[in-house]
VOVEXDO-9621 format. One record per residue (C-alpha): x, y, z; residue in three letters. Coordinates in steps of 0.05 Angstrom, whole numbers, padded with zeros to 5 digits, always signed. Each point is the difference from the previous one (the first is absolute). Layout:
BEGIN
{{X Y Z} ala}
...
//
This chain:
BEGIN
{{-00574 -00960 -00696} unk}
{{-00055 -00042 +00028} unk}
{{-00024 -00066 -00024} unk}
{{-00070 -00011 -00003} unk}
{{+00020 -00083 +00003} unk}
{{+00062 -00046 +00001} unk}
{{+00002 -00048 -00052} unk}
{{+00027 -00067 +00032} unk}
{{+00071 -00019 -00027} unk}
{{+00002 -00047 -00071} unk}
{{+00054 -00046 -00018} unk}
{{+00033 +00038 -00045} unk}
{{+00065 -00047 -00012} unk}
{{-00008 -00029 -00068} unk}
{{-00032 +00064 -00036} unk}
{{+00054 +00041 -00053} unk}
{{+00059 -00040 +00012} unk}
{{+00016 +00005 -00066} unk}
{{-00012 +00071 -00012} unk}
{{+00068 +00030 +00046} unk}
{{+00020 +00067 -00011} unk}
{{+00033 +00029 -00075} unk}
{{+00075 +00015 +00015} unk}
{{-00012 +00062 -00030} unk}
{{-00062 +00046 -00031} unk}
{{+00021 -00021 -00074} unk}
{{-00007 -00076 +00014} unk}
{{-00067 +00017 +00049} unk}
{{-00022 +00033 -00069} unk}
{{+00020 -00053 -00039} unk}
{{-00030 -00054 +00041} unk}
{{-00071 -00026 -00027} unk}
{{-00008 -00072 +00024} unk}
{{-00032 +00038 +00064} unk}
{{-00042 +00062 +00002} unk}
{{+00030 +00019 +00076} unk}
{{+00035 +00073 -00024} unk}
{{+00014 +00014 +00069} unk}
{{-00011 -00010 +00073} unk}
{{+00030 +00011 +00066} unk}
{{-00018 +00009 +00082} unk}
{{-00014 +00077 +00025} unk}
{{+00015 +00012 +00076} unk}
{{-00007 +00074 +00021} unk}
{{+00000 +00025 -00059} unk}
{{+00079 -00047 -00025} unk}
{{+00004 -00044 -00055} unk}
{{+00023 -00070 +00022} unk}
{{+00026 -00045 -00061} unk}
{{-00011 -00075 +00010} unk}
{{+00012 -00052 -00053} unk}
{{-00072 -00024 -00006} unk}
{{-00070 +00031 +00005} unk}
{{-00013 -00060 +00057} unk}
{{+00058 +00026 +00031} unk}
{{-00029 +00066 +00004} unk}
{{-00068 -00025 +00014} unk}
{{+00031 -00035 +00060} unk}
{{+00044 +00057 +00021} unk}
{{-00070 +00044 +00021} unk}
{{-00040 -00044 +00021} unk}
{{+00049 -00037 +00044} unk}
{{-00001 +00069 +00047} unk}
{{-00045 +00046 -00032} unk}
{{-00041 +00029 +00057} unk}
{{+00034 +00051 +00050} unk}
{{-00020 -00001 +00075} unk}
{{-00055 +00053 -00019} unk}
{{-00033 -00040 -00069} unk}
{{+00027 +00026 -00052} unk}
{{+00027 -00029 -00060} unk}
{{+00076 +00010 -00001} unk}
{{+00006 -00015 -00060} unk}
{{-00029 -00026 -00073} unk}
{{+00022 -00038 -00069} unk}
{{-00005 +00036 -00057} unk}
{{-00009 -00045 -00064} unk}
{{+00004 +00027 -00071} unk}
{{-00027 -00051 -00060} unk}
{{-00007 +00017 -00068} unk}
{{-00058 -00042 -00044} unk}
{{+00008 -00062 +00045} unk}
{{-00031 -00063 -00016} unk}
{{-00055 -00034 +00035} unk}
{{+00057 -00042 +00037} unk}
{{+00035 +00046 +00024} unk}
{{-00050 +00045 +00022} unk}
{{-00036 -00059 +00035} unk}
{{+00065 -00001 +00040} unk}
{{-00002 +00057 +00023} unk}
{{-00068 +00000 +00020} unk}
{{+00010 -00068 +00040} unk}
{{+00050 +00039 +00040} unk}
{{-00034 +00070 +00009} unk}
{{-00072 -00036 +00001} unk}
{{-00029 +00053 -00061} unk}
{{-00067 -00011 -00015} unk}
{{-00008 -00042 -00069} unk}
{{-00044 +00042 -00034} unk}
{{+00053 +00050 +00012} unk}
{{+00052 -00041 -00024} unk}
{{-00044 -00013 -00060} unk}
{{-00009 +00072 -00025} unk}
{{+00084 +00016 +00019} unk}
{{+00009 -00052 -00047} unk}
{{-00043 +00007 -00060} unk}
{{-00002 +00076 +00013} unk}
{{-00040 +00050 -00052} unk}
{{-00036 +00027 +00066} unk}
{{-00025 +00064 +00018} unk}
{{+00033 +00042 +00060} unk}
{{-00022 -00034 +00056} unk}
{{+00004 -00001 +00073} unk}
{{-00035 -00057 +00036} unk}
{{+00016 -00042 +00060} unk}
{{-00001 -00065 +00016} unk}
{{+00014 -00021 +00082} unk}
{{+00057 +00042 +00019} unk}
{{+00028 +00005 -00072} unk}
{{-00013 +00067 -00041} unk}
{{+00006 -00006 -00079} unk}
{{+00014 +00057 -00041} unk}
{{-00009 +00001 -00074} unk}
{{+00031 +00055 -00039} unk}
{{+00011 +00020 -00070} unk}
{{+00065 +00024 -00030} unk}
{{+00004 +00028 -00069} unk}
{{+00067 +00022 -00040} unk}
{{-00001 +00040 -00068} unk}
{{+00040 -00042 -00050} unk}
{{+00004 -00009 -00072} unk}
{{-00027 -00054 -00026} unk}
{{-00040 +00020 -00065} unk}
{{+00040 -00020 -00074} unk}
{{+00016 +00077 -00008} unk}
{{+00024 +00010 +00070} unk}
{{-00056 +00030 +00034} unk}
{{-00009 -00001 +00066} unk}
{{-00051 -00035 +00028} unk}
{{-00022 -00013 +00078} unk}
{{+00024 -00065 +00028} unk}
{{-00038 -00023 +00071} unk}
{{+00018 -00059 +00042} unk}
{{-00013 -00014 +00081} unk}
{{+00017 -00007 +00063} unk}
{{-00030 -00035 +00054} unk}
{{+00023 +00004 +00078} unk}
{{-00013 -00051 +00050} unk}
{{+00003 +00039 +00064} unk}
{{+00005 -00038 +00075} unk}
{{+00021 +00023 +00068} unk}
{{+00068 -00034 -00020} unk}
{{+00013 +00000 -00076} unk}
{{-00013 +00034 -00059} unk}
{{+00002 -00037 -00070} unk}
{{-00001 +00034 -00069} unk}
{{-00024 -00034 -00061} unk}
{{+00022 +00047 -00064} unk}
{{-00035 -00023 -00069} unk}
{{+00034 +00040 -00062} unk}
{{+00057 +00043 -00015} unk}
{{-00024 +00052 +00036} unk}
{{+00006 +00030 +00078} unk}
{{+00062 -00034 +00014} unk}
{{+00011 -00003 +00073} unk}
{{+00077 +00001 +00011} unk}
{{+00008 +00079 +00005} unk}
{{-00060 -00008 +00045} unk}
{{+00027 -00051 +00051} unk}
{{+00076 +00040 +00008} unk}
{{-00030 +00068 +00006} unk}
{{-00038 -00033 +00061} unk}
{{+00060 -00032 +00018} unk}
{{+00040 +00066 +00008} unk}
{{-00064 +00021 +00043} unk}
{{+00006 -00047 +00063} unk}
{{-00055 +00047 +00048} unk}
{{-00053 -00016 -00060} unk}
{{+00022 -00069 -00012} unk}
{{-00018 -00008 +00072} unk}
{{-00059 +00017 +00003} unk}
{{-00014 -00066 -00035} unk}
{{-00036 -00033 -00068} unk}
{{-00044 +00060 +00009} unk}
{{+00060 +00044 -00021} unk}
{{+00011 -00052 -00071} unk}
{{-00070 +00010 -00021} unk}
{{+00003 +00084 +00006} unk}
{{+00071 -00022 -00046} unk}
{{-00032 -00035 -00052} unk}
{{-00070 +00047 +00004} unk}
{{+00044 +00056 -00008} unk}
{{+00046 -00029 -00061} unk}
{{-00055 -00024 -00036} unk}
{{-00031 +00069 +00010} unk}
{{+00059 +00037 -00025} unk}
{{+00000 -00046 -00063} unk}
{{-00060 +00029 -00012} unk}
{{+00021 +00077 -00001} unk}
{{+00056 -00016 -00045} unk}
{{-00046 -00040 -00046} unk}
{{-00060 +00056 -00001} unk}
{{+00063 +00058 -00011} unk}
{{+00025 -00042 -00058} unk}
{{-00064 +00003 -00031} unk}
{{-00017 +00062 +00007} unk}
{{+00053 +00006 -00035} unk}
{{-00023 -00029 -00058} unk}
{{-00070 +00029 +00004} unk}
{{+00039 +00072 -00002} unk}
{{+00036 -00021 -00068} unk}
{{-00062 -00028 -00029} unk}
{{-00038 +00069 +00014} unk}
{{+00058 +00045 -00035} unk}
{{-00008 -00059 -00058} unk}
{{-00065 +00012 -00012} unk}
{{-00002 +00075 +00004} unk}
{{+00073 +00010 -00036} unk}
{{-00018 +00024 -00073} unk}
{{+00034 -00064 -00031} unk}
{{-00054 -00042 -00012} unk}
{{+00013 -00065 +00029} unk}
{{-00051 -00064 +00020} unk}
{{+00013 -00009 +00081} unk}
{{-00072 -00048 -00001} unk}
{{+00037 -00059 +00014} unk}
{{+00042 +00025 +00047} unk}
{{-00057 +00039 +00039} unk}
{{-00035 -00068 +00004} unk}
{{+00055 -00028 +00037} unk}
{{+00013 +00049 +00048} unk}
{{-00072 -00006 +00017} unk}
{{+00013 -00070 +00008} unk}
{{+00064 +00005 +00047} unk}
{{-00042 +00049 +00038} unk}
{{-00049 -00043 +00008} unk}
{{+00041 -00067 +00017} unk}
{{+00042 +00060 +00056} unk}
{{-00073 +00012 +00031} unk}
{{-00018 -00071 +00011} unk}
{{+00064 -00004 +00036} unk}
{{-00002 +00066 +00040} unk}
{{-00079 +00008 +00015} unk}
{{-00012 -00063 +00039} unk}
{{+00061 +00011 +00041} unk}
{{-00029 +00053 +00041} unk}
{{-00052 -00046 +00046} unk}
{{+00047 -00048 +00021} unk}
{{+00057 +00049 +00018} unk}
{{-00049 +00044 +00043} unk}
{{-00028 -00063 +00032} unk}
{{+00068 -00018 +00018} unk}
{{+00016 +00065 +00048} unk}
{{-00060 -00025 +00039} unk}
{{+00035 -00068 +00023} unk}
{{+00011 -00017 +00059} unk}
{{+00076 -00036 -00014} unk}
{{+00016 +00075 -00030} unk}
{{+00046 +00039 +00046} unk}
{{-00023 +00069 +00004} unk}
{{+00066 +00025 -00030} unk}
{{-00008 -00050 -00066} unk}
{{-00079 +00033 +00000} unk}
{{+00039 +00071 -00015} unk}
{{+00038 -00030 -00048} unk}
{{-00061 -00032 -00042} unk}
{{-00040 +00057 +00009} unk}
{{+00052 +00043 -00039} unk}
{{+00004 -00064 -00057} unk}
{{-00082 +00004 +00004} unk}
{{+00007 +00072 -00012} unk}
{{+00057 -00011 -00061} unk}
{{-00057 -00048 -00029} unk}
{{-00054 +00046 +00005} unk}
{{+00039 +00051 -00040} unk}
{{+00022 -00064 -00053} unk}
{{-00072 -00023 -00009} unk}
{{-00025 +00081 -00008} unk}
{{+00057 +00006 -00058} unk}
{{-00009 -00050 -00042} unk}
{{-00084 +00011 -00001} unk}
{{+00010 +00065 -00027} unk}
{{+00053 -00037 -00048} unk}
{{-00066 -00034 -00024} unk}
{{-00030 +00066 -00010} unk}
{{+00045 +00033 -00026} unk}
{{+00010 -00046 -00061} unk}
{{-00071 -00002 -00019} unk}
{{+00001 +00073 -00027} unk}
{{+00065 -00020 -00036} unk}
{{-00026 -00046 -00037} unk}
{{-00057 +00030 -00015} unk}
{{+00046 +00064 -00018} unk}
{{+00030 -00046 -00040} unk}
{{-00052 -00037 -00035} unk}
{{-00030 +00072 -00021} unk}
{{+00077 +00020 -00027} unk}
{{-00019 -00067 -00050} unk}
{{-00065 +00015 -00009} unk}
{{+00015 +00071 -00034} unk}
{{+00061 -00018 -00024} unk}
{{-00035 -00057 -00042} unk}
{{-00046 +00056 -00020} unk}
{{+00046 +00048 -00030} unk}
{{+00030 -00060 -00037} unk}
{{-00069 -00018 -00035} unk}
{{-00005 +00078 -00008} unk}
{{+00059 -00001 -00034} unk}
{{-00008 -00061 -00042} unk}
{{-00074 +00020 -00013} unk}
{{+00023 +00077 -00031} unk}
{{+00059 -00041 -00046} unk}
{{-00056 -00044 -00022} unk}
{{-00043 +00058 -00030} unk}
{{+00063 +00038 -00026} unk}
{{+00016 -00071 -00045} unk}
{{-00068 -00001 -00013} unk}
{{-00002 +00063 -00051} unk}
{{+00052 -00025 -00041} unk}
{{-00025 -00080 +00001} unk}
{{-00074 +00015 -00028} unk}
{{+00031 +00052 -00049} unk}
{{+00041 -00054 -00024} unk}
{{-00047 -00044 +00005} unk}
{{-00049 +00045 -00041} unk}
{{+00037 +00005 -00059} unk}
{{+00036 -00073 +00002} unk}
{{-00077 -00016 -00029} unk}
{{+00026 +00005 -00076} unk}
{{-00059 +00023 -00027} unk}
{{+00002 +00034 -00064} unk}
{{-00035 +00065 +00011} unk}
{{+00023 +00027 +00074} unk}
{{+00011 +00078 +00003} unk}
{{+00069 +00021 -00013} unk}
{{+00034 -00067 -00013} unk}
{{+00018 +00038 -00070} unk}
{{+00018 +00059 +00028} unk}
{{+00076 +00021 +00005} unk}
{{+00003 +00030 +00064} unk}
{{-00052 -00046 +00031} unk}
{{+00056 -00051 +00041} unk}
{{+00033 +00068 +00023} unk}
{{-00064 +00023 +00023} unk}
{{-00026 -00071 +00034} unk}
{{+00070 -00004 +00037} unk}
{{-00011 +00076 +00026} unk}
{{-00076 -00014 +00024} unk}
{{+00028 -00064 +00038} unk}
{{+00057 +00043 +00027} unk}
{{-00041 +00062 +00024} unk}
{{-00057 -00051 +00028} unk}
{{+00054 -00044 +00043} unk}
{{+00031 +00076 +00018} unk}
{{-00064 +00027 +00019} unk}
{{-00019 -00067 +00038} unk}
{{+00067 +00001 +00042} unk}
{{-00013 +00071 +00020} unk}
{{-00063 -00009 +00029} unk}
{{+00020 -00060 +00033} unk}
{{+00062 +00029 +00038} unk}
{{-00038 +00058 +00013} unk}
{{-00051 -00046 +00037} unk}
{{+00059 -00028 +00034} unk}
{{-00014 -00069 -00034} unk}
{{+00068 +00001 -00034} unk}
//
């Protein structure tokens, strides 16, 4: 792959001494005094191990150009939420552009591709579906990625729990024809992880949306507000993530550092996105009429409740202003001295409250 400059060499001696390899993945998981996750030296497309990322820094760019100019080789260097310190490090030794450095390490960026010298940055999001909500909903968890890119290294900077890269980096590794085709080959990787995150992510809540529906328009009646709200609001948080994406990764097949094979390769992730970002819109629109289904189910179901309470208030009314007629105690009130004038009181009450009930139910108020 061609080189559009060489950098000169750096003194690399003193950098991550401290920071040699995990004896094994559980301690390299374990480890937090450094945010280094991984690293090692790619040459044709083979994993070389070396004890330090200096080493391995040292290793390509000791003998890193064949006869013809090409890069035989690059680093690969994978941090998770590193501090200014260490990422300052790094950038001494692969000479990234500080404002770059300054966005990789306070993140919250939008997908991005921009370039600074010969160093491409790439800015991704990556989202997970996780529960985090009190009553175990799920809700839609983002973090980032961002890729320093060079004609000899590659270095990932991972913020969140989200789009780890381990899977990423041995499925390449059992790949040694698209490892060598260089850093270009790590950033259709990542690109294509992080896009695949998103599938899952949109599929899981569709999911959801599909329960909600059969919720709303089961016959139980049921309040699914709060829970349409959210959905909205994962959607919403899944197209900020997704939607933005779509520039940078088609301005990406047009670089020049691309191999055309990798440009196949992104151009089937561009076309995954496309299909992503078209999914969860209609996601969008589709819940609008469910809630507004919904709100309507509330709406008349409300109604039929004051219907209901409305016809029971007349039919209590008869015998409460009967009563409440002859509770006056006057002396002369029409049959108060009559025998069968209780009897006959308690059957006008009775036939009125009958009579009353029938006409409601038959008006479909009761």
């Amino acid at each position: 792959m061609a080189m559009t400059r060489v950098r000169p060499g750096r003194a690399t001696m003193s950098l991550f001494k401290t920071r040699g390899r995990p004896h094994s993945p559980a301690a390299q998981g374990r480890r937090r005094d450094s945010a280094v996750i991984d690293w090692a030296a790619y040459i044709d497309g083979n994993r070389v191990c070396t004890e330090t990322v200096d080493d391995a820094v040292r290793l390509i760019r000791d003998g890193r150009l064949t006869p013809n100019g090409d890069s035989a080789g690059f680093v690969w260097v994978g941090l998770h939420e590193p501090s200014a310190t260490e990422l300052s490090e790094l950038a001494e030794v692969f000479g990234l552009h500080p404002l770059a450095v300054e966005d990789a390490i306070h993140a919250h960026q939008r997908p991005k591709l921009e370039r600074y010298d010969d160093v491409n940055f790439f800015v991704l999001k990556t989202v997970g579906y996780v529960a985090r909500d009190p009553d175990g909903a799920e809700v839609v968890e983002t973090g980032e990625i961002m890729i320093f890119c060079g004609a000899d290294f590659v270095v990932t900077v991972r913020h969140g729990a989200q789009g780890e890269l381990g899977s990423v980096r041995e499925r390449l590794e059992g790949d040694a024809a698209r490892l060598a085709l260089g850093p270009a080959a790590v950033l259709h990787a990542v690109a294509d992880r992080v896009v695949d995150g998103y599938v899952s992510v949109a599929e899981a809540v569709m999911e959801d949306i599909d329960e909600v529906e059969e919720a709303v328009f089961s016959p139980e009646r049921t309040d699914e507000s709060r829970r349409i709200y959210r959905l909205k609001r994962e959607v919403i948080q899944l197209k900020r993530a997704v939607g933005p994406l779509a520039g940078p990764l088609r301005s990406l097949t047009g670089r020049r550092f691309v191999p055309a094979e990798i440009k196949e390769y992104l151009r089937d992730v561009e076309d995954h996105l496309t299909r992503v970002r078209e999914q969860v819109e209609s996601y969008d629109e589709l819940l609008n009429p469910i809630l507004q289904a919904h709100m309507t189910q509330v709406t008349v179901a409300d109604n039929k409740d004051m219907r209901k309470i409305s016809a029971w208030g007349a039919i209590f009314m008869v015998p409460t202003a009967i009563a409440g007629i002859y509770g006056m105690n006057f002396d002369h009130m029409p049959e108060t001295k009559w025998t069968y004038g209780y009897p006959m009181i308690l059957t006008v009450i009775a036939a009125a409250c009958w009579a009353l009930h029938r006409g409601f139910r038959r008006n479909g108020w009761l």
